[in-house]
N, C-alpha and C positions, 0 to 999 in steps of 0.2 A: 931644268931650273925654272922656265918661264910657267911651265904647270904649277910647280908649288904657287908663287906669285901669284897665279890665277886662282889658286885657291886659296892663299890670304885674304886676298883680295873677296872673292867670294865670301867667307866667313865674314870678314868685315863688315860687307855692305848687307845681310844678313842680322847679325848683331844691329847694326842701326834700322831696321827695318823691323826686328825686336820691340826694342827703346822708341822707336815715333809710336807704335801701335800702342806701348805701353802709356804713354800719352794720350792720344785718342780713348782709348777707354776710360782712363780716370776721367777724362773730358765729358763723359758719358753723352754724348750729342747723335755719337755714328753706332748705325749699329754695325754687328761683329761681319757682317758680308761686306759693308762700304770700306771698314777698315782693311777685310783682307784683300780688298778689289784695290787701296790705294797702297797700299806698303805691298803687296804684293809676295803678303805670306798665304800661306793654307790656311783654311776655314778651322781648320781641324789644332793649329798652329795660336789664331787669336782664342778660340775657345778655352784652349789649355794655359795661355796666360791670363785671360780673361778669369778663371780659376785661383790661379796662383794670385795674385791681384787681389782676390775676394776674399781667399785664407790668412793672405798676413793682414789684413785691414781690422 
């Protein structure tokens, strides 16, 4: 039981690490290595929102 939990939990905190990045970019100030150096996503992970981001605008 406490695995799932930990993978809520994981998804969660993921999701919110999503969502601040997705900030960051619109902010356009950091680029895509500082952001994924502070949310602590893949490089590969801000690029591909950084994307989606640029398609609906």
């Amino acid at each position: 039981m406490s695995r799932i939990f930990d993978e809520i939990r994981a998804e969660a905190a993921h999701e919110c690490s999503l969502e601040a990045a997705g900030r960051l970019l619109a902010d356009n100030r950091f680029s895509h290595e500082e952001i994924a150096k502070y949310t602590e996503l893949t490089l590969d992970e801000i690029e591909e929102l950084a994307r989606k981001i640029a398609a609906s605008s």
